[in-house]
Structure formats: C-alpha cells, structure tokens
N, C-alpha and C positions, 0 to 999 in steps of 0.2 A: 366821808368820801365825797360828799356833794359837795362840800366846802372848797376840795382839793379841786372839784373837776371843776367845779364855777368858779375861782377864783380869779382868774383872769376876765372874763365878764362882767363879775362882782367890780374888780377893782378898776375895768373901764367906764364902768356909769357910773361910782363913785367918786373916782379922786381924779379920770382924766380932764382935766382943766388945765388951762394958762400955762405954766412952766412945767406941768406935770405927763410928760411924754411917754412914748413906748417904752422906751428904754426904761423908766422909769414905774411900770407897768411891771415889765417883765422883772427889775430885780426884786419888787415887792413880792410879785407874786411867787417866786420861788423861796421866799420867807414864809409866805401864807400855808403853801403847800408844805412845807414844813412842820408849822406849828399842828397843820389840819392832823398831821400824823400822830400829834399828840393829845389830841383833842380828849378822845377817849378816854385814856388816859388820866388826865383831870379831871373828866367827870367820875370816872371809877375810884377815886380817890375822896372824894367826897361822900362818894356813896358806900365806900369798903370802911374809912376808918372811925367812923361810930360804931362800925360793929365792936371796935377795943373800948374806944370813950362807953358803952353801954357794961361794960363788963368793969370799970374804974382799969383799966388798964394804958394809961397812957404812953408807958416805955415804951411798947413794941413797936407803935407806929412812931415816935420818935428817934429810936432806933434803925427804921426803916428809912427813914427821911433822912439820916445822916448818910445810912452807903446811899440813897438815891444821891446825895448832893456831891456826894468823892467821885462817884460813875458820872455824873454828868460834868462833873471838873476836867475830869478824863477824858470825856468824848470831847469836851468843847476843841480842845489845841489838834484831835484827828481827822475833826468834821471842816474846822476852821480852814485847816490850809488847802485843803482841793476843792469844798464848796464856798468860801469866803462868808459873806454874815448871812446866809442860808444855814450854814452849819452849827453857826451859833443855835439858831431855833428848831435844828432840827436833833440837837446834842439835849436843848430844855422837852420835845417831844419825845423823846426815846426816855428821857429821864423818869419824866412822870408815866411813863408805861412800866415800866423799870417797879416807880413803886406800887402803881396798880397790881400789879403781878406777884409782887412781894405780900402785900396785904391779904390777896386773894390767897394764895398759897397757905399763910399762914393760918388763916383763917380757916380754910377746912382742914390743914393738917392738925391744928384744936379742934375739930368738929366744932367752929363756934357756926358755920355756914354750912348745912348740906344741901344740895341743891335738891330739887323735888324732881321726881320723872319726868320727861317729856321737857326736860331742860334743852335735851342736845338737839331736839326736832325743834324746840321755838327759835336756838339759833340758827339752825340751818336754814329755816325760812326767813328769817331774819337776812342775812347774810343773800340768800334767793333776789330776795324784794331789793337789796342794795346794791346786786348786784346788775340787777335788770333799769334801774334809776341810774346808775352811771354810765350802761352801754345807751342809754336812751339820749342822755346827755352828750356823750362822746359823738353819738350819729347823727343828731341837731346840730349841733355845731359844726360838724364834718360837713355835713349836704345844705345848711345855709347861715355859708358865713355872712357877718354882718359888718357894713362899714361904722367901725366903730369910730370913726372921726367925725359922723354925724351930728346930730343935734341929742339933747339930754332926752328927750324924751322918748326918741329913738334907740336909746340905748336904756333907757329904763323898761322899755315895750318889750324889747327882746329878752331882758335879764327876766323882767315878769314871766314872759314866756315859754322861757326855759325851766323857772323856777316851779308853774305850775301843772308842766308836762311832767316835769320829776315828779313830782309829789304824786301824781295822777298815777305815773307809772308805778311809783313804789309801793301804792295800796291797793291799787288793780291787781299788784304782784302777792300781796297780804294775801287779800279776798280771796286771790285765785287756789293760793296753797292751804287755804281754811281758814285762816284767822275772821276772828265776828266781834265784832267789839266789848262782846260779855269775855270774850278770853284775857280782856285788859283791868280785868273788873278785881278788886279784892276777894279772894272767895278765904271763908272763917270756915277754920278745921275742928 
C-alpha cells in the first residue's frame, strides 16, 4: 500500500531529471501502482510454495503456475485495451495473487497449513496499522504539497519525510492495538 501511495513521490525524486517529465511521471506511476497491487502476491508465493517443495511435492505448484500463466494471458488483451501498459502490470499483479491464493487454498484444503488462533486479530491489526499509514500519507500530501520541480535534495527531504511519518504512523498504530515486539518472536510448541 505504501508503495502505491508514494509512488508518485518515489518516482519524482528518483528519475525526474532532464527529459524525464510529468508526463512521464504519471505514465510510470500508474505501472507502479499496478505492480504495487501485486506485490503481495509475490511475496506470498515465495513463502506459500516450499510448503510443497518440503513435502517432495513439486506438481502442484507447478500445476498452479500454469493456470496462473493462461489467467494472466487472459487478463493481459482485457486490461490492455482501456488501461494501455498499466494493464499489462496490473494483469502480472492480479496473476501472482491468483497464484498466492491457489497455493494458500491448497494448502490448507491438505491441512499441510493450519493457521494458529489469533490469526484473524494479528490481521486485522495488521491491516489497522496500514490502514492508518496510508490515510497519514494521503493527508501529507493533501495539506503540503510540494514543488516537485525543485532541487534533488528537496525532493529527497520530502520523500524522507513522508517515508518516516509512515513508518512512525504504522507502528504507533502496532503499539497502540497491542503488538510488543516479543509477539514477532519465534515461540517453540
């Protein structure tokens, strides 16, 4: 979500230079915000399919990965024509969720995954905390916009500054719904 809502920030301190303009700005950025929706996605996919590789079971996510790649074949030519190459990255984000979800699924439909108690309350504060980091974001940016045609450093001050009020906000938001940094701890059953 941060990725989404700073991207345009992100990719004004980074690449706005010499022939690289708004315009230019803006079509990146609604690639970014695209991919950002996949992001997830890929990480859960990293983390879901050793639970088969642990088991020697290599088919199912292979199997998985072929309808992921037909469904994103298919989304590509639906996404393509009313979003143009935003659609492309956001047909690759939808895909890899596609197979997060497939993995996931499969995975506890084998019991090879059962989740432990107090699963559905660490997302919800989870989701809490991310949620209060992008209205914090949204309202910075809303009440002081920034002349992004400035000088580098100027736009790196501000992207810091956004960057570290998130973060503040998203673990002020942790703290405040209980999380203690021993909840992040390994605990042996």
């Amino acid at each position: 979500m941060g990725l989404g809502v700073l991207s345009g920030p992100l990719l004004y301190t980074l690449f706005m230079y010499g022939k690289f303009g708004m315009h230019d700005v803006a079509m990146t950025q609604q690639a970014l915000v695209a991919y950002a929706i996949g992001l997830l996605g890929l990480i859960l996919v990293k983390v879901l399919a050793p639970g088969f590789y642990a088991r020697q079971n290599i088919k199912t996510p292979v199997r998985i990965a072929v309808i992921t790649l037909v469904a994103t074949q298919l989304m590509n030519p639906a996404f393509i024509f009313p979003l143009k190459h935003a659609g492309l990255s956001l047909s690759i984000g939808l895909g890899s969720c596609l197979n997060a979800g497939l993995l996931l699924t499969t995975l506890l439909k084998h019991g090879i995954y059962q989740p432990k108690p107090g699963w559905t309350g660490f997302l919800g504060k989870m989701v809490l905390a991310i949620l209060a980091m992008v209205a914090t974001l949204l309202v910075l940016q809303w009440l002081l916009p920034v002349n992004w045609h400035g000088h580098a450093w100027q736009r790196a001050s501000w992207l810091t500054l956004l960057i570290v009020v998130s973060a503040l906000t998203y673990f002020a938001t942790l703290f405040g719904t209980g999380f203690r940094p021993r909840d992040f701890m390994r605990r042996e059953n």
